[in-house]
C-alpha positions in Angstrom: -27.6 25.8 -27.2 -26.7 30.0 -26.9 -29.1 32.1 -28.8 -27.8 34.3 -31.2 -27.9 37.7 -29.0 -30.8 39.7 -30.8 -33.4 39.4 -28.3 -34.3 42.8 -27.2 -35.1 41.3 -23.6 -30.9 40.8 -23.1 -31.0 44.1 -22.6 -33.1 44.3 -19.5 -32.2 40.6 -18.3 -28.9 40.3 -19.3 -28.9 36.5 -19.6 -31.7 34.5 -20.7 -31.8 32.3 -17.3 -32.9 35.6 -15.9 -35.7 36.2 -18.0 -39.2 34.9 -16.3 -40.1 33.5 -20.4 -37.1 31.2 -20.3 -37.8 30.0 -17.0 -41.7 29.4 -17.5 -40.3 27.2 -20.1 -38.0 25.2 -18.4 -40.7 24.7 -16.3 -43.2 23.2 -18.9 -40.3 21.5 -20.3 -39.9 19.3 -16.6 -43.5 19.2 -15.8 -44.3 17.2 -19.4 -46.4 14.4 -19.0 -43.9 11.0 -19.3 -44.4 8.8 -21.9 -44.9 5.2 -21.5 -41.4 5.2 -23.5 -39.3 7.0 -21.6 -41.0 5.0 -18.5 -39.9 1.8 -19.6 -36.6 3.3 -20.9 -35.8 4.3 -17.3 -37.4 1.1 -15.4 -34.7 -1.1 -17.0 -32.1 1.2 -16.1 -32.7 1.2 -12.7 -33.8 -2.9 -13.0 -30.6 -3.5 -14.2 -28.2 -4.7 -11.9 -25.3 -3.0 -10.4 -22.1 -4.1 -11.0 -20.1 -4.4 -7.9 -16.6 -3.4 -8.4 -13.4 -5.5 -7.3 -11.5 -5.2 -4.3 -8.2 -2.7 -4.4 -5.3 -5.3 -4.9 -1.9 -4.5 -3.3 1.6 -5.7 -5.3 3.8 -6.5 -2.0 7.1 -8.6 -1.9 7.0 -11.4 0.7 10.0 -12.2 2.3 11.7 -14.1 5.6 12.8 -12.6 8.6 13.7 -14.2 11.6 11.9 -16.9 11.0 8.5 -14.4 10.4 6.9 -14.1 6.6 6.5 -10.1 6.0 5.6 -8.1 3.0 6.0 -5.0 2.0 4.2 -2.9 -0.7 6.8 -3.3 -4.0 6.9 0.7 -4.5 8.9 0.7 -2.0 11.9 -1.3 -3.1 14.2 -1.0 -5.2 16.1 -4.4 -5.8 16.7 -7.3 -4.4 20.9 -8.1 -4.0 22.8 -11.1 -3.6 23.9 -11.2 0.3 27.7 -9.2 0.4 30.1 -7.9 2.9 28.5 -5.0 5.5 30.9 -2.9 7.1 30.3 -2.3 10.1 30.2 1.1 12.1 31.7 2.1 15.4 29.5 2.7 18.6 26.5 1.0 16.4 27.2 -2.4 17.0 24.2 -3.0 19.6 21.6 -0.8 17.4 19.5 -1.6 14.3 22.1 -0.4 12.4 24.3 -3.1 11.3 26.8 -0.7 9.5 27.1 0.1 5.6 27.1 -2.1 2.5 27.8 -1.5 -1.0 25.3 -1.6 -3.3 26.5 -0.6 -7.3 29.1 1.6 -5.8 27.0 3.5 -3.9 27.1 2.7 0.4 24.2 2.0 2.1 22.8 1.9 5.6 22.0 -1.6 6.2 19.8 -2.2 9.2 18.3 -5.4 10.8 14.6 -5.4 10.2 14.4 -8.0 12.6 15.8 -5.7 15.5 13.8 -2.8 14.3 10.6 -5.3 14.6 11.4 -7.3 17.6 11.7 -10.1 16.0 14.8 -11.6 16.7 13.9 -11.6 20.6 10.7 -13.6 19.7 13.2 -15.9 17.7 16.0 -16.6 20.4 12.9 -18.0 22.7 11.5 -20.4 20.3 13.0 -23.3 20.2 15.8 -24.2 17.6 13.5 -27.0 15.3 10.9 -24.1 14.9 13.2 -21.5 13.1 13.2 -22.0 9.4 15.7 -23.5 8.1 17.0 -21.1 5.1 20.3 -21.5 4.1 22.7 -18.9 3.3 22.4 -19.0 -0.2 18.5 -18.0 -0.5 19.4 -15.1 1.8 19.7 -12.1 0.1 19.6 -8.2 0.6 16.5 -5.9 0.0 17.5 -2.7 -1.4 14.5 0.0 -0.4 14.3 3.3 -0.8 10.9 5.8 0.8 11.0 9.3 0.5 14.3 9.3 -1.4 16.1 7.6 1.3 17.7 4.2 0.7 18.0 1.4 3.1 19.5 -1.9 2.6 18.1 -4.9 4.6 19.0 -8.3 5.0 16.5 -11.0 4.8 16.4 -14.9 5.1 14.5 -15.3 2.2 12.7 -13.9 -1.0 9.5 -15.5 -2.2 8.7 -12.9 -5.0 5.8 -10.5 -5.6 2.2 -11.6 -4.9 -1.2 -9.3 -5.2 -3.6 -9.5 -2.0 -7.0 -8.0 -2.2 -7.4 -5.3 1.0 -10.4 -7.3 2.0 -8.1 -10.2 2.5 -6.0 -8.9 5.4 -6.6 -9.7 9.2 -5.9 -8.7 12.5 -2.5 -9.8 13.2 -2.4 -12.0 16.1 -1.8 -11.1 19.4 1.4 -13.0 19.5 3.4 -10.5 17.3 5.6 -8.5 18.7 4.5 -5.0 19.7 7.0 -3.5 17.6 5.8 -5.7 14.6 2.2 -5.0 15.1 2.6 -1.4 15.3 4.0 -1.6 11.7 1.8 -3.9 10.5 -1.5 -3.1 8.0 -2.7 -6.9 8.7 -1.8 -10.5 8.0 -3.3 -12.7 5.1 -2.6 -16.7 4.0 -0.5 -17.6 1.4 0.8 -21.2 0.3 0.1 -22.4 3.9 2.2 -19.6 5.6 0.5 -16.9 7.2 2.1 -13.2 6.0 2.6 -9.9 7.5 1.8 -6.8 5.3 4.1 -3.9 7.0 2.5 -0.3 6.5 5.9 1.1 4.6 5.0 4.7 6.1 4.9 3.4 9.7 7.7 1.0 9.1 10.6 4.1 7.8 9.1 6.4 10.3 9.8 3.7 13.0 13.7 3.4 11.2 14.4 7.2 11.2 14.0 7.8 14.8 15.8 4.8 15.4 18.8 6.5 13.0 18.8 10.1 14.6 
């Protein structure tokens, strides 16, 4: 509450927390003897116990890749496409670049997240039984975009959205690829497959040098 300004002490204090009166009554005011009331008001405050709050959940789309199950936080996509003609580039056939693709009229570099991730090494040495066996009708193309830049890439297979709680994730194991683990936050179970969550930031900064 502000007084009404007729004190004659304004004039010599200017404001009433400057004024020795005010302040030797704040300090009665805190020094009051507490009442068993406000004691027992205050012990079951404190007694009661602390909520503890829920784990930050993630929204990531899981999807195939060379026979690996990755994920990738869903603000950065933009749709998932049906599988369509890419064009491919002179001088880029060797790259991660696998050449441009149409997408709503609009063309779009498409690159092999498997190349850019050394996965598709890791695939050609395992033997042929142990890739998954996805047909070309559940592959499909991911359409992404990260600091206004879109890039389209082509994946096995779409398993849809799914919410992880941060505490969930793990080490990767040391049997990624080095590429892989560089862009990966961590790795966490779902229906009996084991998932990679990509750290989007490290993943597009990984793409752009491998563009210039």
């Amino acid at each position: 509450m502000s007084g009404n300004g007729r004190c004659r002490e304004l004039l010599r204090y200017v404001h009433c927390r400057n004024c020795p009166v005010y302040s030797a009554a704040a300090v009665q005011l805190l020094d009051r003897p507490v009442t068993e009331e406000h004691r027992r008001e205050w012990t079951a405050r404190y007694a009661h116990a602390h909520q503890v709050s829920t784990p930050a959940r993630i929204s990531v789309v899981v999807f195939q890749v060379s026979g690996e199950w990755l994920a990738l936080p869903t603000p950065a996509f933009q749709e998932v496409a049906e599988r369509r003609r890419i064009h491919s580039l002179p001088h880029r056939r060797e790259g991660v670049v696998l050449g441009l693709v149409n997408v709503r009229g609009e063309l779009l570099v498409c690159a092999s997240l498997g190349r850019l991730l050394g996965l598709e090494a890791k695939a050609a040495r395992q033997p042929a039984n142990n890739t998954n066996s996805s047909t070309s009708n559940s592959s499909r193309l991911l359409v992404t975009i990260w600091e206004g830049k879109r890039v389209v890439f082509p994946v096995d297979e779409v398993l849809g959205i799914q919410r992880v709680n941060e505490t969930e994730l793990r080490e990767p194991p040391a049997t990624v690829a080095q590429a892989a683990n560089r862009c990966c936050r961590g790795v966490f179970a779902w229906r009996e497959r084991t998932v990679g969550v990509l750290d989007a930031e490290a993943l597009f900064s990984t793409l752009n040098r491998k563009l210039a």
